[in-house]
mmCIF entry with sequence, helices, sheets and N, C-alpha, C, O atoms, coordinates in Angstrom:
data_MODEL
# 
_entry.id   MODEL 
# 
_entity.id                         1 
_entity.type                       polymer 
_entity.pdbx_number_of_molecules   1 
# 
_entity_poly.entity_id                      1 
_entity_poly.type                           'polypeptide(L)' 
_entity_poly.nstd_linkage                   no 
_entity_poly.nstd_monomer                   no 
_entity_poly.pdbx_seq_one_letter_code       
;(UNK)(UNK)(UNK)(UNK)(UNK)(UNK)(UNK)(UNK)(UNK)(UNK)(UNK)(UNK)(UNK)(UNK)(UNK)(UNK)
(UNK)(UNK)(UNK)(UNK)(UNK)(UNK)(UNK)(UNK)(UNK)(UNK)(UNK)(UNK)(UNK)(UNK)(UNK)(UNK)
(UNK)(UNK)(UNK)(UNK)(UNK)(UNK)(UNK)(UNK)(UNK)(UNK)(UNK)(UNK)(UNK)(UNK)(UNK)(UNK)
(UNK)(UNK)
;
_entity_poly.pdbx_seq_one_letter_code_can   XXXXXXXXXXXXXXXXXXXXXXXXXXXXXXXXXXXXXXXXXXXXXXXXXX 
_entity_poly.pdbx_strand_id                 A 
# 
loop_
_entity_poly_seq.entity_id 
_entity_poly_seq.num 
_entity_poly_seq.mon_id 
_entity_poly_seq.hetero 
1 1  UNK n 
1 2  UNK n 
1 3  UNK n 
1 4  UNK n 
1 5  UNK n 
1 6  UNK n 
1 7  UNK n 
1 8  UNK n 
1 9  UNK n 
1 10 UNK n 
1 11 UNK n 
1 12 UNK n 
1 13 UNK n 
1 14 UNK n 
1 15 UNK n 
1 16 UNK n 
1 17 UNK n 
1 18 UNK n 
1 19 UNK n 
1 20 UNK n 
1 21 UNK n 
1 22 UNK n 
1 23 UNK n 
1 24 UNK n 
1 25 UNK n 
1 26 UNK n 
1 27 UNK n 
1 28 UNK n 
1 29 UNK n 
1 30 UNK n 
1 31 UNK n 
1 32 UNK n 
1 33 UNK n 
1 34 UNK n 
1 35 UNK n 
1 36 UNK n 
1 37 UNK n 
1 38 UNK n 
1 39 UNK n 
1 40 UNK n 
1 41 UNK n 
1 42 UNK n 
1 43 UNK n 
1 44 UNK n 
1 45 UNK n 
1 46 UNK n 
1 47 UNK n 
1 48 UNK n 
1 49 UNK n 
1 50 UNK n 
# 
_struct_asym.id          A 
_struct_asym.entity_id   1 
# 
loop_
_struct_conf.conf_type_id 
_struct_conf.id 
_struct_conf.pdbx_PDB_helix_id 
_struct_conf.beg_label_comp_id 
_struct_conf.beg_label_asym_id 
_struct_conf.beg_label_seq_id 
_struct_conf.pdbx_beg_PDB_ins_code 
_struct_conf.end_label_comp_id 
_struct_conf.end_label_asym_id 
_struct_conf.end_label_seq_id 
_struct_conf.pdbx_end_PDB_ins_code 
_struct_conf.beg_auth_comp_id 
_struct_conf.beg_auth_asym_id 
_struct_conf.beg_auth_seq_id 
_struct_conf.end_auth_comp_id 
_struct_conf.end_auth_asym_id 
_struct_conf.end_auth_seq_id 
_struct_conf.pdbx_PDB_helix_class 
_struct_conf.details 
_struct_conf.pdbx_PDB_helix_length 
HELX_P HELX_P1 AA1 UNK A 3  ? UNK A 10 ? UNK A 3  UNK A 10 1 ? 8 
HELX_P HELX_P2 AA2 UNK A 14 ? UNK A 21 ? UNK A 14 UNK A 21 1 ? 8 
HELX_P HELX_P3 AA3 UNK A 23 ? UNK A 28 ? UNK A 23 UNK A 28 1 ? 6 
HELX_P HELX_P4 AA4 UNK A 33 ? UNK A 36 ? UNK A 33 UNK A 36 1 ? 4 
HELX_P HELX_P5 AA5 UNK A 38 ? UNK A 41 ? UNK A 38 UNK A 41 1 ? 4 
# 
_struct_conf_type.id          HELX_P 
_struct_conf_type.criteria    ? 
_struct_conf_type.reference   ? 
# 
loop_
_atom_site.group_PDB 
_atom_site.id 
_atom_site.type_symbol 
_atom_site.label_atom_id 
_atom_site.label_alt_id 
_atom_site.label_comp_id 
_atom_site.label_asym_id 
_atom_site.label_entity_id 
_atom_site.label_seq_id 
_atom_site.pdbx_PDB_ins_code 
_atom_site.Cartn_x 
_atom_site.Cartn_y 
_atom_site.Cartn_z 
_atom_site.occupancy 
_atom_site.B_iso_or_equiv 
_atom_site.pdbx_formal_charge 
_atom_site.auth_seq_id 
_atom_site.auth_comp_id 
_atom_site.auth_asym_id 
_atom_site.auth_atom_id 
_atom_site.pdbx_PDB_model_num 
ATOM 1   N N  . UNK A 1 1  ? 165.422 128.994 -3.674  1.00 0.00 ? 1  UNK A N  1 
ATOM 2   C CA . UNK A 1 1  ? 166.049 129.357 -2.416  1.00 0.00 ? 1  UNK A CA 1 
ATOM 3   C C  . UNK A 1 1  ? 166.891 128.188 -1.917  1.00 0.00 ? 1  UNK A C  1 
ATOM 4   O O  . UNK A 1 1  ? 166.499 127.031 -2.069  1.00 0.00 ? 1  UNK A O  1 
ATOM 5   N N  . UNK A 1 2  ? 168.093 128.496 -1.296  1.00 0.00 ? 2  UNK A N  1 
ATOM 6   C CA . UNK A 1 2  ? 168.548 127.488 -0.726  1.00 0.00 ? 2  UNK A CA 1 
ATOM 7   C C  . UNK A 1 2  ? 168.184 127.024 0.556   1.00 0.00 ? 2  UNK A C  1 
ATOM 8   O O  . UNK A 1 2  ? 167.505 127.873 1.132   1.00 0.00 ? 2  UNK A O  1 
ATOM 9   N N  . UNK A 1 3  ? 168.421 125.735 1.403   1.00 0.00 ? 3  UNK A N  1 
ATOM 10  C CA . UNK A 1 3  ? 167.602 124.983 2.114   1.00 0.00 ? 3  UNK A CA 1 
ATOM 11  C C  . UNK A 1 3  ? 168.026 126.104 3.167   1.00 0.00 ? 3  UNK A C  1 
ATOM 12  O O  . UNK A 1 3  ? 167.137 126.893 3.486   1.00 0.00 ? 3  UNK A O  1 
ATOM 13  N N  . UNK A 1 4  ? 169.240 126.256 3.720   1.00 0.00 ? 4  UNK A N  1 
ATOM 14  C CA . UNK A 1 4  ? 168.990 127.286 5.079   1.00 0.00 ? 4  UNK A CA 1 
ATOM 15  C C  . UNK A 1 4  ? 168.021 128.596 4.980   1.00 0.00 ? 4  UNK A C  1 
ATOM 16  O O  . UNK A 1 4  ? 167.036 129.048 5.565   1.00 0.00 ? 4  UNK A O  1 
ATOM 17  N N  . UNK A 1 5  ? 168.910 128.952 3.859   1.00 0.00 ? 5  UNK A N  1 
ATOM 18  C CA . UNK A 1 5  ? 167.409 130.006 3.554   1.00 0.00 ? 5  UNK A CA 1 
ATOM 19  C C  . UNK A 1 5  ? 165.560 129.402 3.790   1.00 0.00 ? 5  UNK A C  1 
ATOM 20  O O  . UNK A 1 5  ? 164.716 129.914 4.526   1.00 0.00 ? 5  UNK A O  1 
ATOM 21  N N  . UNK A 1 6  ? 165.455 128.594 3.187   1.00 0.00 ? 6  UNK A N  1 
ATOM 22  C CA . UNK A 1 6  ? 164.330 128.005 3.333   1.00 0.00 ? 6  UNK A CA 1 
ATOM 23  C C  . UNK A 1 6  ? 163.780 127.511 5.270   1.00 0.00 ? 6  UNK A C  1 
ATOM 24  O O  . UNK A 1 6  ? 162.690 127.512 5.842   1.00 0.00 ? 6  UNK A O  1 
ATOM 25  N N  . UNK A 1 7  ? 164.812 127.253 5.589   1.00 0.00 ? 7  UNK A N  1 
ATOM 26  C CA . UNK A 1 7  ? 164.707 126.552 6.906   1.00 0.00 ? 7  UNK A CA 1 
ATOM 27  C C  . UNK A 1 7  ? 164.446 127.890 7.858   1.00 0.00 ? 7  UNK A C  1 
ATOM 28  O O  . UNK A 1 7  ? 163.677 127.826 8.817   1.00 0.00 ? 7  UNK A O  1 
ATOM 29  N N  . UNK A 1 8  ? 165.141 129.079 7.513   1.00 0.00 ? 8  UNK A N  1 
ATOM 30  C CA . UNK A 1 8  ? 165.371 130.281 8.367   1.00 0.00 ? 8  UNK A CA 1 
ATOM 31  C C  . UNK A 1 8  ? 163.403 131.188 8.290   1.00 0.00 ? 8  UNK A C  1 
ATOM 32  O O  . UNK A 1 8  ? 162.630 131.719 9.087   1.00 0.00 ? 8  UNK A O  1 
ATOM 33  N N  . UNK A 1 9  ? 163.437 130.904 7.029   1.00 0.00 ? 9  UNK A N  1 
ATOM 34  C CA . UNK A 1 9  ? 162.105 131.480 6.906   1.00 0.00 ? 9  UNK A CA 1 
ATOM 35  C C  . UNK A 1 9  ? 161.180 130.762 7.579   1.00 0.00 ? 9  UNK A C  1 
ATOM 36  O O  . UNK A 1 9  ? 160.535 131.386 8.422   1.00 0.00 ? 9  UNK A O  1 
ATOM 37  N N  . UNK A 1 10 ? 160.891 129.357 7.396   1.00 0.00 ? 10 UNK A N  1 
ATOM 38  C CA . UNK A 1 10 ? 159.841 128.792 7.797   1.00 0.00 ? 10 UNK A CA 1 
ATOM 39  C C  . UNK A 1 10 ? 160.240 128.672 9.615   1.00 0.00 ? 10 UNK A C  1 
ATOM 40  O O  . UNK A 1 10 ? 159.239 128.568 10.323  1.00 0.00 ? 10 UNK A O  1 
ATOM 41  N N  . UNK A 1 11 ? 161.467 128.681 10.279  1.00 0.00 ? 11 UNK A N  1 
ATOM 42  C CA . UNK A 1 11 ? 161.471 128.800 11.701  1.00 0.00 ? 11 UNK A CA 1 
ATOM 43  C C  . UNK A 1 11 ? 162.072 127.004 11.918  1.00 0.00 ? 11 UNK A C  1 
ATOM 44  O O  . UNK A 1 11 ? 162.296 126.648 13.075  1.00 0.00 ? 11 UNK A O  1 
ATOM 45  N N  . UNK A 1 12 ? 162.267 126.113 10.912  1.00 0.00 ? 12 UNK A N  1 
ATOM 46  C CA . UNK A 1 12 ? 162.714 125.112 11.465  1.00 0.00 ? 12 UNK A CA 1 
ATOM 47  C C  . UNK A 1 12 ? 163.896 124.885 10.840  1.00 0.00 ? 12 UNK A C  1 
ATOM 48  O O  . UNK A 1 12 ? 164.421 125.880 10.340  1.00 0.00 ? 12 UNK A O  1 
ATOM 49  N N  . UNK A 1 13 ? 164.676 123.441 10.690  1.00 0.00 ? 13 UNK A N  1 
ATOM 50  C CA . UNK A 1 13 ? 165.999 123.492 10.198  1.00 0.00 ? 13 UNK A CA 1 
ATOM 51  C C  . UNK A 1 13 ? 166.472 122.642 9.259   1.00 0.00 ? 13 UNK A C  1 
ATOM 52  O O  . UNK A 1 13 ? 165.985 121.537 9.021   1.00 0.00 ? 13 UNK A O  1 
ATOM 53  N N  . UNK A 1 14 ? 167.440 123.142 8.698   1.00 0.00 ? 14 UNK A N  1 
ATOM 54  C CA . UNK A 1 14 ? 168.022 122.768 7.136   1.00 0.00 ? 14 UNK A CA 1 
ATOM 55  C C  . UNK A 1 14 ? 167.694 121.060 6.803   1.00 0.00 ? 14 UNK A C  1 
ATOM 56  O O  . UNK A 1 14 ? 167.544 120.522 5.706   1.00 0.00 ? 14 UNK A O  1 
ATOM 57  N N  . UNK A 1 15 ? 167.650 120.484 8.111   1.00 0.00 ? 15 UNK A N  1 
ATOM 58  C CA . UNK A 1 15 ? 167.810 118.903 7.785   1.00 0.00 ? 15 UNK A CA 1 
ATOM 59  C C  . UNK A 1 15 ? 166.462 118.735 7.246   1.00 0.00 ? 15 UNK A C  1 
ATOM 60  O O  . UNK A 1 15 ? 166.016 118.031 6.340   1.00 0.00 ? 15 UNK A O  1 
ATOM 61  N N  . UNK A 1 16 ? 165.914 119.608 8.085   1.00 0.00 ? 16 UNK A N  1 
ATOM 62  C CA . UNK A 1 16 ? 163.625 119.316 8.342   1.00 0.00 ? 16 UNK A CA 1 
ATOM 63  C C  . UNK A 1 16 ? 163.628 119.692 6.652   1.00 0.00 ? 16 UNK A C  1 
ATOM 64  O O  . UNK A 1 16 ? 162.648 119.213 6.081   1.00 0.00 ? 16 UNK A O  1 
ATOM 65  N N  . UNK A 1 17 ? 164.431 120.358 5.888   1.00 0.00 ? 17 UNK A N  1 
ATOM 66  C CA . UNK A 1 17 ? 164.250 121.378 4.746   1.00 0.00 ? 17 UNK A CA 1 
ATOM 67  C C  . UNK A 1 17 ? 164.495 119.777 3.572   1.00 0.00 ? 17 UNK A C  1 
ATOM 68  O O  . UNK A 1 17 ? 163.765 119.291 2.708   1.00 0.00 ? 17 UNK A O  1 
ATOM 69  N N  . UNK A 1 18 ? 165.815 119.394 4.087   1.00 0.00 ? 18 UNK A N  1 
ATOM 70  C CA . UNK A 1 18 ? 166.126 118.234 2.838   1.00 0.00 ? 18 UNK A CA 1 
ATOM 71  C C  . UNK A 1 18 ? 165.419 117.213 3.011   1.00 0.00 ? 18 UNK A C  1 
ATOM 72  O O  . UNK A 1 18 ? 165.349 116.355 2.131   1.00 0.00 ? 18 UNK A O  1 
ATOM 73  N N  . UNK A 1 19 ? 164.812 117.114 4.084   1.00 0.00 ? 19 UNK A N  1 
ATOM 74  C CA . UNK A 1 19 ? 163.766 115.808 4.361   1.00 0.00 ? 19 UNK A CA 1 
ATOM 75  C C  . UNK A 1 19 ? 163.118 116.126 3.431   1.00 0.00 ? 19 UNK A C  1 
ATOM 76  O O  . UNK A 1 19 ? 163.606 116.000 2.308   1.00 0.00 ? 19 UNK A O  1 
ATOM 77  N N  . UNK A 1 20 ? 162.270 116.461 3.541   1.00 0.00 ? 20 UNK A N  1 
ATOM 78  C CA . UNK A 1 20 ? 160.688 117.142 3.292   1.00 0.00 ? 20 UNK A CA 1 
ATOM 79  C C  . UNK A 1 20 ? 161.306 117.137 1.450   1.00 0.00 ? 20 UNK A C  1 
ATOM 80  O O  . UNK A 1 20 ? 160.789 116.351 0.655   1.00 0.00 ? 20 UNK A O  1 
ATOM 81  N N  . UNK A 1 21 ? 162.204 117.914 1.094   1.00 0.00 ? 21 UNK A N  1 
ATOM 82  C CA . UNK A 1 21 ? 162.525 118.360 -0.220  1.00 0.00 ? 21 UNK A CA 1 
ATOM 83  C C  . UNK A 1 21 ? 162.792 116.654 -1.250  1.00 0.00 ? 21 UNK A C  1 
ATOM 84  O O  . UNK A 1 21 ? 162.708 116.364 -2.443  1.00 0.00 ? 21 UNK A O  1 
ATOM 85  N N  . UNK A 1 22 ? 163.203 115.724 0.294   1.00 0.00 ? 22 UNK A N  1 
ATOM 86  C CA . UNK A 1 22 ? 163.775 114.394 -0.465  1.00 0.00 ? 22 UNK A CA 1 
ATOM 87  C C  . UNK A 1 22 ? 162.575 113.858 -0.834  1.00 0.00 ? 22 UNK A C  1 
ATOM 88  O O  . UNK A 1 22 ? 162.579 113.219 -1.886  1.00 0.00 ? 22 UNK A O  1 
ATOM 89  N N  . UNK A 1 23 ? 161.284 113.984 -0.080  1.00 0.00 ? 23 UNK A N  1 
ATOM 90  C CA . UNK A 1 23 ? 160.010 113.334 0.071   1.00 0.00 ? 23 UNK A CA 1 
ATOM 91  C C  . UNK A 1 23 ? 159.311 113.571 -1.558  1.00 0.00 ? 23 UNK A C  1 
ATOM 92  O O  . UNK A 1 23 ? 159.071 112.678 -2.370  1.00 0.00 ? 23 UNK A O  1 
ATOM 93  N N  . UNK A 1 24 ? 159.059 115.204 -1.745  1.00 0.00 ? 24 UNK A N  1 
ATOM 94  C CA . UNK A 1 24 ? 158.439 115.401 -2.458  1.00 0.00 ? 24 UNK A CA 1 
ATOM 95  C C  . UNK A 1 24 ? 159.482 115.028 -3.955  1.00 0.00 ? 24 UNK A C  1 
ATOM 96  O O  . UNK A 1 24 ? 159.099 114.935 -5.121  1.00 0.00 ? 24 UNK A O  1 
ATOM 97  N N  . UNK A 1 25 ? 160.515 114.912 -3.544  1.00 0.00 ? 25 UNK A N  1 
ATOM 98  C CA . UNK A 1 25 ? 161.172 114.245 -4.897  1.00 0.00 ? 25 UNK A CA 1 
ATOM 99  C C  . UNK A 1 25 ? 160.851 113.031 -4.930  1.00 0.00 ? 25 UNK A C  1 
ATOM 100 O O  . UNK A 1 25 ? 160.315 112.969 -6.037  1.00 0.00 ? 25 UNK A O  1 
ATOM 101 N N  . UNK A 1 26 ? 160.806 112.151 -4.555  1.00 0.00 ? 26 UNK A N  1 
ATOM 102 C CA . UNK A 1 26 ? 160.882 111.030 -4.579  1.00 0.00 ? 26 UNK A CA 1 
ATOM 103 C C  . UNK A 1 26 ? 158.903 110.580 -4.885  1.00 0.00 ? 26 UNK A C  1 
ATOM 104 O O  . UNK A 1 26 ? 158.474 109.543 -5.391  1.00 0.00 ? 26 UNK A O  1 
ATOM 105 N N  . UNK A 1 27 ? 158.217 111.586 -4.446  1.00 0.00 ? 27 UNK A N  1 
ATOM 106 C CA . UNK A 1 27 ? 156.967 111.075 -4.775  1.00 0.00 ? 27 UNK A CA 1 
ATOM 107 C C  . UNK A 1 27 ? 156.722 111.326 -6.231  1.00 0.00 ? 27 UNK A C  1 
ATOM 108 O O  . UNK A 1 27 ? 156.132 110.559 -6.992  1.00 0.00 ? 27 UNK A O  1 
ATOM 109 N N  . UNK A 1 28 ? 157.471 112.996 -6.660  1.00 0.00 ? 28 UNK A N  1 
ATOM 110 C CA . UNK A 1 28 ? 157.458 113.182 -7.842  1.00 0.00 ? 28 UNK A CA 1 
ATOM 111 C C  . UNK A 1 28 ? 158.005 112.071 -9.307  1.00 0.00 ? 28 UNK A C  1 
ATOM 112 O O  . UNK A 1 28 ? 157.558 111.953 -10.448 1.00 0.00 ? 28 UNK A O  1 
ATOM 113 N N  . UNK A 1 29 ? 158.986 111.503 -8.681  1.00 0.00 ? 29 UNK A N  1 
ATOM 114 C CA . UNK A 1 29 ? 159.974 110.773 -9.027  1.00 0.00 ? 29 UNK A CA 1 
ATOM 115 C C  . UNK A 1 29 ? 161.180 111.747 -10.305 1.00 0.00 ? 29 UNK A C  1 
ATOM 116 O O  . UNK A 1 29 ? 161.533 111.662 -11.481 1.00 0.00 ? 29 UNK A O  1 
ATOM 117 N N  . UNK A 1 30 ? 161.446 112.714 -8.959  1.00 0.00 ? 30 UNK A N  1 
ATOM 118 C CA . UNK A 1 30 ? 162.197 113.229 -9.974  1.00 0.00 ? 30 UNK A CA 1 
ATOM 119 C C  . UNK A 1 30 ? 163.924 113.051 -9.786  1.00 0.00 ? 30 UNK A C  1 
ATOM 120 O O  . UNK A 1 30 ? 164.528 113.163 -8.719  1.00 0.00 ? 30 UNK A O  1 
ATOM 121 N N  . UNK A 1 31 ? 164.405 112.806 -10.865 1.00 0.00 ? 31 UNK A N  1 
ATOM 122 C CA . UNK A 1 31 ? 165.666 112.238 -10.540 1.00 0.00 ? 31 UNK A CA 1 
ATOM 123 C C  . UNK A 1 31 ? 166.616 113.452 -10.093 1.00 0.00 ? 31 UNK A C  1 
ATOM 124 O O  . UNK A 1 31 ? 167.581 113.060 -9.437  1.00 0.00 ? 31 UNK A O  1 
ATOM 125 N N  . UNK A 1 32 ? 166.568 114.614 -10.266 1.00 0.00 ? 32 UNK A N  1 
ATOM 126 C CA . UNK A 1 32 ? 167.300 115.843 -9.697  1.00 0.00 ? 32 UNK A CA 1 
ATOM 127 C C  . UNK A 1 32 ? 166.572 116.754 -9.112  1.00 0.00 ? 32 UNK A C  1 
ATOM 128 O O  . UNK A 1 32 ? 165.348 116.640 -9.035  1.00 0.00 ? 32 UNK A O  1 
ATOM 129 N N  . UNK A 1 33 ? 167.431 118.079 -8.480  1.00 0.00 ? 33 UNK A N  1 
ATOM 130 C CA . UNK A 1 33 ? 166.242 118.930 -8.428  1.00 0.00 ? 33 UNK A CA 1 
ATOM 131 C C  . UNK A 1 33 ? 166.558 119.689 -9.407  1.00 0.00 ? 33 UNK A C  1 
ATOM 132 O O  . UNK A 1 33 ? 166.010 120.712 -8.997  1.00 0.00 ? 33 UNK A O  1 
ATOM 133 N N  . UNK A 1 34 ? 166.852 119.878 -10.033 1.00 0.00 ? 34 UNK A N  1 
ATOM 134 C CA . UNK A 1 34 ? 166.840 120.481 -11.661 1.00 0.00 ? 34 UNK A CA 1 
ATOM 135 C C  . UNK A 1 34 ? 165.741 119.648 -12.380 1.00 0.00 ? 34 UNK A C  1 
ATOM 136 O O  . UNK A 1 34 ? 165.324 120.423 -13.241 1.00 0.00 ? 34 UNK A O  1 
ATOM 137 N N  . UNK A 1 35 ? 165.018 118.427 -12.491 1.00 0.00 ? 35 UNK A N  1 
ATOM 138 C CA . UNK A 1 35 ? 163.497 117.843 -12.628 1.00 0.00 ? 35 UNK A CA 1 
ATOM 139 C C  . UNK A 1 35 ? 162.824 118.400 -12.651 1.00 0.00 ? 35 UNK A C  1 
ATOM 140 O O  . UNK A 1 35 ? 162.144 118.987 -13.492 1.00 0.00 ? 35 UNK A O  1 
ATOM 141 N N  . UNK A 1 36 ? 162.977 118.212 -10.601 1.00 0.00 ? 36 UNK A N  1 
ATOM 142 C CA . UNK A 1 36 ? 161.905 118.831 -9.608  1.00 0.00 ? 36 UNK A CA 1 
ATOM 143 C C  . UNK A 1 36 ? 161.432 120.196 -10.079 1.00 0.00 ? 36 UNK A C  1 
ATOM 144 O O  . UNK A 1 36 ? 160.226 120.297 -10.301 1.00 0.00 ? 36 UNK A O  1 
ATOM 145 N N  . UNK A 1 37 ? 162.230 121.296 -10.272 1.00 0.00 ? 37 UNK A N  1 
ATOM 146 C CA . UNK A 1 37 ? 161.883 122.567 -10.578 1.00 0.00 ? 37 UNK A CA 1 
ATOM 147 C C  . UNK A 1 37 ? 160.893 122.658 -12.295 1.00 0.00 ? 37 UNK A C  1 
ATOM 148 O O  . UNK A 1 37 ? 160.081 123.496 -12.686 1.00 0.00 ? 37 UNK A O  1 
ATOM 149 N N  . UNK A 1 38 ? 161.329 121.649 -12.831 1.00 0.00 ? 38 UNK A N  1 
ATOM 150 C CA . UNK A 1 38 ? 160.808 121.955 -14.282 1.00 0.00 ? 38 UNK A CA 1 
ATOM 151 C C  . UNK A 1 38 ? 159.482 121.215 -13.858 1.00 0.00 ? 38 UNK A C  1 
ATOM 152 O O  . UNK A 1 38 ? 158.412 121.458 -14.416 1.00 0.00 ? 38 UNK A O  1 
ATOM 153 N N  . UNK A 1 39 ? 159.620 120.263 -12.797 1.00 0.00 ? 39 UNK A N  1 
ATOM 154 C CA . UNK A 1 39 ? 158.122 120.148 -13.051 1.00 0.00 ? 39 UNK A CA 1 
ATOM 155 C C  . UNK A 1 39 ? 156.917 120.769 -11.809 1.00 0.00 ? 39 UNK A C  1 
ATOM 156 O O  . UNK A 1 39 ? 155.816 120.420 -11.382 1.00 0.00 ? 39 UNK A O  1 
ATOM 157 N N  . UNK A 1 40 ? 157.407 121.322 -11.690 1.00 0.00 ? 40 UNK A N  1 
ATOM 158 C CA . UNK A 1 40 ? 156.958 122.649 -10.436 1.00 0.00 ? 40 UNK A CA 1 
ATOM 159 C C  . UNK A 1 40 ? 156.758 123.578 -11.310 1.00 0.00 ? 40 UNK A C  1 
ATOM 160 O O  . UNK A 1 40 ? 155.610 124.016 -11.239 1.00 0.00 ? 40 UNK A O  1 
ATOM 161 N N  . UNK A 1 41 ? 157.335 124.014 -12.028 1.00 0.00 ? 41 UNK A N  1 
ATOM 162 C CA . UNK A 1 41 ? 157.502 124.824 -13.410 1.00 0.00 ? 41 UNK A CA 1 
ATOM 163 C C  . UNK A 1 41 ? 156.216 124.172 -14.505 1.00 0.00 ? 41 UNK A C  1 
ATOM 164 O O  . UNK A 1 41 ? 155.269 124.935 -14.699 1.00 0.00 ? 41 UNK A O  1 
ATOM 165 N N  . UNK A 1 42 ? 156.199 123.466 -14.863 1.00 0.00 ? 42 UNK A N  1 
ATOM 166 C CA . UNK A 1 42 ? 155.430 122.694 -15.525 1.00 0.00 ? 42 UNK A CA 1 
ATOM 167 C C  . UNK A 1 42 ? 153.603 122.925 -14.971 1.00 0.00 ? 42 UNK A C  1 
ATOM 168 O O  . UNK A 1 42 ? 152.569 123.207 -15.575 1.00 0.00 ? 42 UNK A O  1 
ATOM 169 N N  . UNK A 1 43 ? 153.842 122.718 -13.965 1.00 0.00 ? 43 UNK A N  1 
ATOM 170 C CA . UNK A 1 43 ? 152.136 122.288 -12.835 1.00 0.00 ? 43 UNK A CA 1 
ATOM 171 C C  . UNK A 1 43 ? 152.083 123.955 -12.597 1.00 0.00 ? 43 UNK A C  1 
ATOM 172 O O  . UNK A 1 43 ? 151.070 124.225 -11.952 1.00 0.00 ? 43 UNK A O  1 
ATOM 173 N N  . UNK A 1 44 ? 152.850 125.116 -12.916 1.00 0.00 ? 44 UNK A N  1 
ATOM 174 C CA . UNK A 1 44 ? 152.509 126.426 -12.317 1.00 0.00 ? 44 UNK A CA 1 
ATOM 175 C C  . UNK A 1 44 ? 153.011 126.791 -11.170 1.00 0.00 ? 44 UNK A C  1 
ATOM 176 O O  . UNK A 1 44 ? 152.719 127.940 -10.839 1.00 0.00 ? 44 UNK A O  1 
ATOM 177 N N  . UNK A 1 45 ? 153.366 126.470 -10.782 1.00 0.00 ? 45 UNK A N  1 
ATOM 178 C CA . UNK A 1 45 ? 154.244 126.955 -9.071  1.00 0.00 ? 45 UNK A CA 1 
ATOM 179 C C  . UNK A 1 45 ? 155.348 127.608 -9.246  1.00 0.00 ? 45 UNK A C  1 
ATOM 180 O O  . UNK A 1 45 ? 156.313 127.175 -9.875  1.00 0.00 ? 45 UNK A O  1 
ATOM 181 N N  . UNK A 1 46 ? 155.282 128.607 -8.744  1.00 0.00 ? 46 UNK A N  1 
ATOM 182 C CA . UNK A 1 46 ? 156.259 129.248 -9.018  1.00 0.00 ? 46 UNK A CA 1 
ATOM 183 C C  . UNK A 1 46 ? 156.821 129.732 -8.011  1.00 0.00 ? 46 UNK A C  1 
ATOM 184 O O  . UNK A 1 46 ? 156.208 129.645 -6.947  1.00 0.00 ? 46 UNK A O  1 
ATOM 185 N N  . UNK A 1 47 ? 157.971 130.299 -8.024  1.00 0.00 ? 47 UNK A N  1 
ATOM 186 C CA . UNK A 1 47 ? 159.211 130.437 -6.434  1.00 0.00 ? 47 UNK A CA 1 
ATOM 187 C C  . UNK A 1 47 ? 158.819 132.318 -6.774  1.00 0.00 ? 47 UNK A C  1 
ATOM 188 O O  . UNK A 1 47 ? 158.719 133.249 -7.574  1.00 0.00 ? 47 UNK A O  1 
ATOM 189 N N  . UNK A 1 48 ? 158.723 131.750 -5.240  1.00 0.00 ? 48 UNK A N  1 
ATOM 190 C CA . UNK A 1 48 ? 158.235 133.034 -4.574  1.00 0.00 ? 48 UNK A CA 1 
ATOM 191 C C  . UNK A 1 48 ? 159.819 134.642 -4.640  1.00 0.00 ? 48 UNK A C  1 
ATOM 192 O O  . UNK A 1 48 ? 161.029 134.818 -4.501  1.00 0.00 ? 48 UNK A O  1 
ATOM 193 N N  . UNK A 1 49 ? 158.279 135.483 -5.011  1.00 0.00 ? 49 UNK A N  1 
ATOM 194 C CA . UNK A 1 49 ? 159.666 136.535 -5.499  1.00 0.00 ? 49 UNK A CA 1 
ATOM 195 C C  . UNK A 1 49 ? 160.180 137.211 -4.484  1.00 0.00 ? 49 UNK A C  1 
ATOM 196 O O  . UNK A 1 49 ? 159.326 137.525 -3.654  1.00 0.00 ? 49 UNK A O  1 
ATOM 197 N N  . UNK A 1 50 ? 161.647 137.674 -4.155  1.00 0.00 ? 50 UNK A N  1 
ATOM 198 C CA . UNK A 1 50 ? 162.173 138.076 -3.251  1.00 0.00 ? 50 UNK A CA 1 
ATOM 199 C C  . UNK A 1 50 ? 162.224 139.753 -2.747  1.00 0.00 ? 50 UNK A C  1 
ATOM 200 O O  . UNK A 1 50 ? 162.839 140.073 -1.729  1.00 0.00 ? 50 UNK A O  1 
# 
């Protein structure tokens, strides 16, 4: 999903969306979010179906 999308659902906003998205990259240490997803992908998480 993209971040407004993301921001619209959860009720807060796009910036709160790339924060949060920069955080868990950076703990992951993933250098893209093309990484990020493979290793979200990887651990089982999967994006919620529409």
């Amino acid at each position: 999903m993209m971040s407004k999308q993301i921001a619209a659902k959860l009720g807060i906003t796009e910036i709160t969306v790339k924060v949060h998205r920069g955080h868990m990259m950076q703990k992951m240490k993933a250098r893209s979010l093309i990484d990020f997803i493979g290793m979200a992908d990887l651990l089982g998480i999967h994006r919620p179906k529409r």
